[in-house]
N, CA, C and O atoms as a GROMACS GRO file, in nm:
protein
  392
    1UNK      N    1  -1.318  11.982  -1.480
    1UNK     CA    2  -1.272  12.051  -1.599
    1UNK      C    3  -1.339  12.187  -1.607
    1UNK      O    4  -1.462  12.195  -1.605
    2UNK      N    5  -1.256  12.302  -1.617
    2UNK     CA    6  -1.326  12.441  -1.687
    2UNK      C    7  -1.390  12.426  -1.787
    2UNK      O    8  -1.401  12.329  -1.862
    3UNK      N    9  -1.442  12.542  -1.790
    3UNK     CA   10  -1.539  12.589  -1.911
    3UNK      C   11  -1.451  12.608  -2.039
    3UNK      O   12  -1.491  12.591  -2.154
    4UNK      N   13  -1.282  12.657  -1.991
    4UNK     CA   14  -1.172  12.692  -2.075
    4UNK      C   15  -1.096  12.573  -2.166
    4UNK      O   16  -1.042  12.565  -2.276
    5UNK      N   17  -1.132  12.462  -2.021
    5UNK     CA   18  -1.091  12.349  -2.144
    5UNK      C   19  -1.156  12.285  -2.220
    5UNK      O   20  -1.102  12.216  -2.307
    6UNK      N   21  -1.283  12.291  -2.206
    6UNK     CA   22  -1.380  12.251  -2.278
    6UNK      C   23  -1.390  12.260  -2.399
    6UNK      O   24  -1.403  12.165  -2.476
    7UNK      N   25  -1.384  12.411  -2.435
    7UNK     CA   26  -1.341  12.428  -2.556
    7UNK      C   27  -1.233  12.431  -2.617
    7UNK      O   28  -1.216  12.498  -2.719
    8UNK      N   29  -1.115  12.334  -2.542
    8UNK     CA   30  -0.962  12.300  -2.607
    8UNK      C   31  -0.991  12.154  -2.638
    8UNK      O   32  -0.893  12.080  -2.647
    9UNK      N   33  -1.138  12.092  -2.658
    9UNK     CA   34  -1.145  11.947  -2.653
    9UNK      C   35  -1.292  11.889  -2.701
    9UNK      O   36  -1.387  11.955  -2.659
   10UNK      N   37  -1.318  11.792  -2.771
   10UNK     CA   38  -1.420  11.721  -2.799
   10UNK      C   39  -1.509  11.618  -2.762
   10UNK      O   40  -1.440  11.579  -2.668
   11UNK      N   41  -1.582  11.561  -2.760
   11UNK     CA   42  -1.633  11.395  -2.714
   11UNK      C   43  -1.579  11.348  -2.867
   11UNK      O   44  -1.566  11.418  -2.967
   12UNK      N   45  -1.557  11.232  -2.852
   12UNK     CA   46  -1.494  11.157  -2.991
   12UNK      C   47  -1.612  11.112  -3.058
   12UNK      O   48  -1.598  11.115  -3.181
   13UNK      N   49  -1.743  11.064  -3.011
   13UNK     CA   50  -1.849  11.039  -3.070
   13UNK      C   51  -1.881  11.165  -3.205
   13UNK      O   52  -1.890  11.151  -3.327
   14UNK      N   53  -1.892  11.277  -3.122
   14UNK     CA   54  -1.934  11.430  -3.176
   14UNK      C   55  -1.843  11.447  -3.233
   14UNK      O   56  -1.886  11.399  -3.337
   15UNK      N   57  -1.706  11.489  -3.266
   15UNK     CA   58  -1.628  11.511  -3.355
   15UNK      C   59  -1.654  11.403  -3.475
   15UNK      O   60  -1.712  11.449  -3.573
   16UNK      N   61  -1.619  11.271  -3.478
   16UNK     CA   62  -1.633  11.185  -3.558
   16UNK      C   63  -1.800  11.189  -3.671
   16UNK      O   64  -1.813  11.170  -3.792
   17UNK      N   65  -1.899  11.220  -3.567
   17UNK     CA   66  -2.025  11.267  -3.649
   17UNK      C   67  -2.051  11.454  -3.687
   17UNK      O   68  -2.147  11.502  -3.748
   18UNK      N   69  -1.919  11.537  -3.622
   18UNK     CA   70  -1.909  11.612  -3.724
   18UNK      C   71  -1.848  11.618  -3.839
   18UNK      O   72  -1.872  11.691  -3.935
   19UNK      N   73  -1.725  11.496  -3.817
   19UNK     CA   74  -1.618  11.497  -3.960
   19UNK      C   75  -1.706  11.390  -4.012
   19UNK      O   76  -1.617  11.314  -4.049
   20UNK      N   77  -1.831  11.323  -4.045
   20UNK     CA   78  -1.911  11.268  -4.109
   20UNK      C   79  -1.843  11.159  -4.135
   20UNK      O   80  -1.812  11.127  -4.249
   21UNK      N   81  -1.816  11.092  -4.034
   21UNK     CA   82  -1.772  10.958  -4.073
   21UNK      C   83  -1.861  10.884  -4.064
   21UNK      O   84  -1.839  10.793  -4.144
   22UNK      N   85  -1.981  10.862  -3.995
   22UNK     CA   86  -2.113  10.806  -3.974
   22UNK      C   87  -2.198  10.918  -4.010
   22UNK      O   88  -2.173  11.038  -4.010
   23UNK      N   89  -2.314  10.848  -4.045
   23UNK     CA   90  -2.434  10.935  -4.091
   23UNK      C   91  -2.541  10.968  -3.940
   23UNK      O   92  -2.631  11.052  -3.940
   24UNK      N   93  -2.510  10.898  -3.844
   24UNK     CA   94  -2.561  10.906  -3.731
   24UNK      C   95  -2.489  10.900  -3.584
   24UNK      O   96  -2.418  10.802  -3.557
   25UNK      N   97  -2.506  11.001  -3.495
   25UNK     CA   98  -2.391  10.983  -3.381
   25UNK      C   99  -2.393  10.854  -3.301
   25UNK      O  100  -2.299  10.808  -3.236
   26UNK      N  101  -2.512  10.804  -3.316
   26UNK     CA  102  -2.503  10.609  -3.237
   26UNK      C  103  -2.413  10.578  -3.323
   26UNK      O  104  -2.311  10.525  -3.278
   27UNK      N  105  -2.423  10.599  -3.453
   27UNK     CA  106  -2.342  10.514  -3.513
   27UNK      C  107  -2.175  10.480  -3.521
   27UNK      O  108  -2.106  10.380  -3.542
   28UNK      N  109  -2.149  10.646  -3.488
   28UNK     CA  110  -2.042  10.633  -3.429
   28UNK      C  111  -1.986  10.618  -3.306
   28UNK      O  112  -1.871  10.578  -3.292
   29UNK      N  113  -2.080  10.656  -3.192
   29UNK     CA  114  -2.072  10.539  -3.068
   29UNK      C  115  -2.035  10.415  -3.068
   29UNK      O  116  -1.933  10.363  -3.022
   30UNK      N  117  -2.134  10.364  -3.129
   30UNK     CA  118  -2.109  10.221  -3.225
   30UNK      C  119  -1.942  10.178  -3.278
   30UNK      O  120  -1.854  10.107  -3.231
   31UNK      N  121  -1.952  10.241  -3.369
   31UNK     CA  122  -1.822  10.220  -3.379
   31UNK      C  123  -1.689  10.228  -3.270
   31UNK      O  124  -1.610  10.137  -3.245
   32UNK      N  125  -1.691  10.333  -3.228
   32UNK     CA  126  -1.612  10.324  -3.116
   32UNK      C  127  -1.633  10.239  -2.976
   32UNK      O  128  -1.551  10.248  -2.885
   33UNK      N  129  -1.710  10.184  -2.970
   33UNK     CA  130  -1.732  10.095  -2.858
   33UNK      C  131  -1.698   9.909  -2.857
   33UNK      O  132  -1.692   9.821  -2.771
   34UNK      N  133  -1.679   9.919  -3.024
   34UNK     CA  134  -1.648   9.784  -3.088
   34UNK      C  135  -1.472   9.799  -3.078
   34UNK      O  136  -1.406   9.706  -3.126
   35UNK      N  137  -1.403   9.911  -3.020
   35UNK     CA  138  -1.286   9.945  -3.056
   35UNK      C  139  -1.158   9.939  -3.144
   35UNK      O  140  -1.038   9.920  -3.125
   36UNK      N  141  -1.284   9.982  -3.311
   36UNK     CA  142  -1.190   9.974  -3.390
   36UNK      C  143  -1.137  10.201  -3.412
   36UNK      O  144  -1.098  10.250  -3.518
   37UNK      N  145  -1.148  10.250  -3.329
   37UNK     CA  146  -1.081  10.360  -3.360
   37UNK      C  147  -0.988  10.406  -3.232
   37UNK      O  148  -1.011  10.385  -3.113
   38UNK      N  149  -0.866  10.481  -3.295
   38UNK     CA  150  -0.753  10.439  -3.228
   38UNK      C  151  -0.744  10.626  -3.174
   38UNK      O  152  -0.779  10.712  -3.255
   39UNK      N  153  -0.691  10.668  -3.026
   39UNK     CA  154  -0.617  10.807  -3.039
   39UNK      C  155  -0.492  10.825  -3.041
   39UNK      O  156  -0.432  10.748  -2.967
   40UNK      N  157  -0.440  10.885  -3.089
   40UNK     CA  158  -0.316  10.852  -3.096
   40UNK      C  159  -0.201  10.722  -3.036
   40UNK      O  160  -0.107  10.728  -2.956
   41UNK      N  161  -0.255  10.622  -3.106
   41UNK     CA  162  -0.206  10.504  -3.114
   41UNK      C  163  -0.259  10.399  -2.981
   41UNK      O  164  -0.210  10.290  -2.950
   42UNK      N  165  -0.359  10.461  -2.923
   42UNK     CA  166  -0.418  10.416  -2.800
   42UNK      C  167  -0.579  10.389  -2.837
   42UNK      O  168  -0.670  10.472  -2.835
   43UNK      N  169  -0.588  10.216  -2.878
   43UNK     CA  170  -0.726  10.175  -2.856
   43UNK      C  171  -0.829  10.268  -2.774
   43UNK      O  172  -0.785  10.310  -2.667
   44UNK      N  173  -0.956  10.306  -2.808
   44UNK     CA  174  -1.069  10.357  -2.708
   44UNK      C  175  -1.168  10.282  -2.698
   44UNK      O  176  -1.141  10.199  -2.784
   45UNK      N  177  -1.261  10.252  -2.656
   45UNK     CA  178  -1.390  10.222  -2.641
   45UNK      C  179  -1.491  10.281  -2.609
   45UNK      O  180  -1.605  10.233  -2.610
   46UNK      N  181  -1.454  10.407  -2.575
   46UNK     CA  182  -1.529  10.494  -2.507
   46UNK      C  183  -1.563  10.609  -2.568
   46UNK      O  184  -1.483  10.700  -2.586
   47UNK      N  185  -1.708  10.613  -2.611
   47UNK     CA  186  -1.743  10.745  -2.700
   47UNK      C  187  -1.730  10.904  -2.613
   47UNK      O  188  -1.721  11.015  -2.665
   48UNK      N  189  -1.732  10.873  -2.487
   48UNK     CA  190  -1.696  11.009  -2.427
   48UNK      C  191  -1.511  11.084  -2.412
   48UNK      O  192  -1.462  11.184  -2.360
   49UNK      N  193  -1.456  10.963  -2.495
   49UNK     CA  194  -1.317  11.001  -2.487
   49UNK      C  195  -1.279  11.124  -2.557
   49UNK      O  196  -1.325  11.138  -2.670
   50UNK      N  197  -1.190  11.234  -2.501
   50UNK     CA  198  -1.165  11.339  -2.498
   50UNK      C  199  -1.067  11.357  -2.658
   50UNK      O  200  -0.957  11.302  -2.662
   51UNK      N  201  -1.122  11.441  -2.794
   51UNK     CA  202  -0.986  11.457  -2.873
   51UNK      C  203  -0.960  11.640  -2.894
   51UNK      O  204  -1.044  11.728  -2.876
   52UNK      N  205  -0.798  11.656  -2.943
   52UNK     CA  206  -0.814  11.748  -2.884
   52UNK      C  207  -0.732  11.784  -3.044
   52UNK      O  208  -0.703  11.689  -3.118
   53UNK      N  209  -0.700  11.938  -3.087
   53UNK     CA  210  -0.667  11.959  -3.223
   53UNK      C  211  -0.510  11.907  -3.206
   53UNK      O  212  -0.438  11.912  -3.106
   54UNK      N  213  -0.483  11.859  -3.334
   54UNK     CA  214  -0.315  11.802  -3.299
   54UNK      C  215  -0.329  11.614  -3.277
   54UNK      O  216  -0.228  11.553  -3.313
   55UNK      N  217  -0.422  11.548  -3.234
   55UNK     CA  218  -0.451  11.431  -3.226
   55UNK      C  219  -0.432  11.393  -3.331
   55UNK      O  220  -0.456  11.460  -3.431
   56UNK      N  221  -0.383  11.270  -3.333
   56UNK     CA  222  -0.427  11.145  -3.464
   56UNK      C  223  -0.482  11.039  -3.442
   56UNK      O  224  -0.435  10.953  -3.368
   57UNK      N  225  -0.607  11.029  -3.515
   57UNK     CA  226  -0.681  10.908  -3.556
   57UNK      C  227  -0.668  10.794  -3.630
   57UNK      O  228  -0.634  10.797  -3.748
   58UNK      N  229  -0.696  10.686  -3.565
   58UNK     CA  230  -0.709  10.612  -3.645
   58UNK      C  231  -0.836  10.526  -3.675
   58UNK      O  232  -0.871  10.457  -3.579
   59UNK      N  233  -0.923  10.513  -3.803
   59UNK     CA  234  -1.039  10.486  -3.815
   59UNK      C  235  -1.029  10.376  -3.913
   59UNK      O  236  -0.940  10.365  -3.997
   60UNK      N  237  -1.152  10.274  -3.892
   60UNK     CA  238  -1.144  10.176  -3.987
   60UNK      C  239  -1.256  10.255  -4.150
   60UNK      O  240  -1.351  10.333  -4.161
   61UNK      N  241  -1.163  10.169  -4.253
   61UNK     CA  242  -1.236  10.248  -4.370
   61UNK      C  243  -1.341  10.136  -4.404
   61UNK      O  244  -1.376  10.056  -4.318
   62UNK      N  245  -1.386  10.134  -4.526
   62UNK     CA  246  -1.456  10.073  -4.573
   62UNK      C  247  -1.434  10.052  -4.725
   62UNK      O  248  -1.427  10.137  -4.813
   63UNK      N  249  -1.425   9.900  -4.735
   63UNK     CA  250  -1.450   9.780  -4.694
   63UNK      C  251  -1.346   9.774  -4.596
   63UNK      O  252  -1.246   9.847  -4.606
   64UNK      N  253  -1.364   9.673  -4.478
   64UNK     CA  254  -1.284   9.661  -4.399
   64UNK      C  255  -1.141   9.530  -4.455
   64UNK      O  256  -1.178   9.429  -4.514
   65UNK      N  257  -1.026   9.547  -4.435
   65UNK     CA  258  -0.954   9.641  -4.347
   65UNK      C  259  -0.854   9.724  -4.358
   65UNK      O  260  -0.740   9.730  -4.312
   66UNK      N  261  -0.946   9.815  -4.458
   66UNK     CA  262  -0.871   9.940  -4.495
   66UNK      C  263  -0.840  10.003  -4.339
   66UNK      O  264  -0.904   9.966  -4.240
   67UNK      N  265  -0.729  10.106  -4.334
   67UNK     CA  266  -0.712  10.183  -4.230
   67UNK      C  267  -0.687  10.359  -4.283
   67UNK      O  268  -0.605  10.399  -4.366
   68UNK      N  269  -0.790  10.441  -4.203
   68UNK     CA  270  -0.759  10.578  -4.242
   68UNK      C  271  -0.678  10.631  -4.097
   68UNK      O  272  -0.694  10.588  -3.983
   69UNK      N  273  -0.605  10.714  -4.136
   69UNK     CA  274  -0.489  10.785  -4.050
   69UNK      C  275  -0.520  10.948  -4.070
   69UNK      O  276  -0.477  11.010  -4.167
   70UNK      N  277  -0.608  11.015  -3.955
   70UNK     CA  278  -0.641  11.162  -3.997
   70UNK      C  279  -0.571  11.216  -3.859
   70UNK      O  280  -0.555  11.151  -3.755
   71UNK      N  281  -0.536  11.342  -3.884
   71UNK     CA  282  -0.456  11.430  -3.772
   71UNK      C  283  -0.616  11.524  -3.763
   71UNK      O  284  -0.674  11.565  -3.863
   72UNK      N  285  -0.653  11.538  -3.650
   72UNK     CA  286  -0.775  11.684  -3.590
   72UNK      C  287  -0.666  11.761  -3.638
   72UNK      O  288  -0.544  11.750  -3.647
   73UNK      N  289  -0.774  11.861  -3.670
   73UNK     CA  290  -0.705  12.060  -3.716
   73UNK      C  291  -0.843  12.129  -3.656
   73UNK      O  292  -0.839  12.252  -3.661
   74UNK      N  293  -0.943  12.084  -3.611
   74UNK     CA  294  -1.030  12.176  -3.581
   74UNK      C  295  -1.150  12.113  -3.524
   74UNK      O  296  -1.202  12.008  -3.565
   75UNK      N  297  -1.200  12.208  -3.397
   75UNK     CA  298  -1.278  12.119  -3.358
   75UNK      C  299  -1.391  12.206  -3.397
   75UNK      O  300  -1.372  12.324  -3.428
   76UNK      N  301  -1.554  12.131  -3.396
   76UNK     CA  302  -1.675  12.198  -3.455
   76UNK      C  303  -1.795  12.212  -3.363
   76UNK      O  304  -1.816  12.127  -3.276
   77UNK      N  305  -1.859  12.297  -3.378
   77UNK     CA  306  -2.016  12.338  -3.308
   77UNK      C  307  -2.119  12.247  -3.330
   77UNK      O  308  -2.212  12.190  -3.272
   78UNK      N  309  -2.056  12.260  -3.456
   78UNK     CA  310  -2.233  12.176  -3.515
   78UNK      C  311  -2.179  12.058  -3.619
   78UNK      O  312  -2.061  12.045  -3.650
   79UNK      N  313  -2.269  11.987  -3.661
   79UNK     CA  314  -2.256  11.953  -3.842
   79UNK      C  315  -2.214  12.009  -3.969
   79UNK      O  316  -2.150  12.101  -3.919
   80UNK      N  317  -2.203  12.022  -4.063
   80UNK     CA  318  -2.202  12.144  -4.123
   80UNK      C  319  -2.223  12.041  -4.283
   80UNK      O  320  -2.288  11.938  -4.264
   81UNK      N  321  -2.180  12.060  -4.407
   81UNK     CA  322  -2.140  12.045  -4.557
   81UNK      C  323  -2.026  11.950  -4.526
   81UNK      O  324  -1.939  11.967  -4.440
   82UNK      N  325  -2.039  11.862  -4.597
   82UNK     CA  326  -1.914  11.739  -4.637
   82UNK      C  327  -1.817  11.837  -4.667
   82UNK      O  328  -1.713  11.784  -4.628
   83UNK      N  329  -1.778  11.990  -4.730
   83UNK     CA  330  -1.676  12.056  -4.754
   83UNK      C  331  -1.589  12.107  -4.569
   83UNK      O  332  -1.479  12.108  -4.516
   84UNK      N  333  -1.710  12.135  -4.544
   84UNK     CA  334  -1.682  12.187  -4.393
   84UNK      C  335  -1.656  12.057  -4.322
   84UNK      O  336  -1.582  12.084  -4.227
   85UNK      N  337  -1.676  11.967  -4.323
   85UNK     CA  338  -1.639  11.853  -4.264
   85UNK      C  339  -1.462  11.826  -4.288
   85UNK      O  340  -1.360  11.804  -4.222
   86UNK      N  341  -1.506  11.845  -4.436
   86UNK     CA  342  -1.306  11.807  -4.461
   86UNK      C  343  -1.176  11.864  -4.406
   86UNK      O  344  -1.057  11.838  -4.423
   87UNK      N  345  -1.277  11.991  -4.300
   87UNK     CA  346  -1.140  12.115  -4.272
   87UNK      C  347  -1.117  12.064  -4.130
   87UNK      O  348  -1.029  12.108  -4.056
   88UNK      N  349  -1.205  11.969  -4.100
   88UNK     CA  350  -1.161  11.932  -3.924
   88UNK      C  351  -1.087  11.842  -3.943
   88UNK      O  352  -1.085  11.767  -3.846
   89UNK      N  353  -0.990  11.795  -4.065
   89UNK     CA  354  -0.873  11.634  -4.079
   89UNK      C  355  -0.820  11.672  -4.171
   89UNK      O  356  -0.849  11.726  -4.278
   90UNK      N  357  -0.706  11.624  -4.104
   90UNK     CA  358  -0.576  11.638  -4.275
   90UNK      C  359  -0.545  11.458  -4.238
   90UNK      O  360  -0.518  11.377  -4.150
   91UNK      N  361  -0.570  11.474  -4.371
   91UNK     CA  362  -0.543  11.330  -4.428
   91UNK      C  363  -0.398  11.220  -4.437
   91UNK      O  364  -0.325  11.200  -4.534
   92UNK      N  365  -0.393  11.168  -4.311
   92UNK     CA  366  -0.158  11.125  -4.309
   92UNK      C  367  -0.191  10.974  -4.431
   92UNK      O  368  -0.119  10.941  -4.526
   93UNK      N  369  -0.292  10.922  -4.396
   93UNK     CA  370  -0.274  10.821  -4.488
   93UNK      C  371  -0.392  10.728  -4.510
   93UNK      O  372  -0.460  10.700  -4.412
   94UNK      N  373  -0.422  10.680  -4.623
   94UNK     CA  374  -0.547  10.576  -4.605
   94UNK      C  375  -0.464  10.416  -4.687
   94UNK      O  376  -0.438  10.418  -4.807
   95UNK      N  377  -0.440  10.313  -4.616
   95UNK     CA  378  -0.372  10.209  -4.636
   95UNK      C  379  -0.448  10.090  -4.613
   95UNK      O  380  -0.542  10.072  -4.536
   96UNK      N  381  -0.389  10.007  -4.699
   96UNK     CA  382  -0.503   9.869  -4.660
   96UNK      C  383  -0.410   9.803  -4.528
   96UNK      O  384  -0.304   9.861  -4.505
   97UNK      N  385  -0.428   9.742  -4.484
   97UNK     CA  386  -0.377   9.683  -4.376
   97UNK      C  387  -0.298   9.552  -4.344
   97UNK      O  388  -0.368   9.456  -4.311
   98UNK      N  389  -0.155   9.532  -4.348
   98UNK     CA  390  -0.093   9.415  -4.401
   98UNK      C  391  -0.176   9.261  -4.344
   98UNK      O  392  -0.134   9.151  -4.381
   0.00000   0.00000   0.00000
């Protein structure tokens, strides 16, 4: 992979602990290794899996088994403010799960 695509793309661990879905990046390792988060409709297990802007997620909510449905809009450097967090997902749906 270039240096060019690199920055057309994420580790899913690091995105997920920049959009603050875990308070810690094991944690979202964690999570993704138990394979409850989905890329576009494709189970992962793998925290090094590639997301890219335009993707949709699927994440388990809490209490379980809520389901959140976020589309990437942006990928991030760092951590940032729960406000700055909110601009890397648009929100398709948060549903409990039949």
């Amino acid at each position: 992979m270039t240096a060019d695509n690199d920055k057309d793309c994420q580790r899913l661990d690091l995105w997920l602990w920049h959009a603050r879905v875990c308070r810690q990046r094991s944690d979202c390792a964690a999570l993704i290794t138990k394979g409850a988060v989905r890329i576009n409709r494709q189970v992962t297990n793998k925290p090094h899996a590639r997301v890219r802007i335009g993707d949709v997620l699927g994440l388990p909510g809490h209490p379980w088994p809520e389901i959140r449905i976020w589309r990437v809009l942006d990928l991030a450097e760092r951590r940032g403010s729960a406000t700055q967090a909110a601009l890397l997902y648009e929100v398709i749906s948060e549903n409990s799960a039949p």
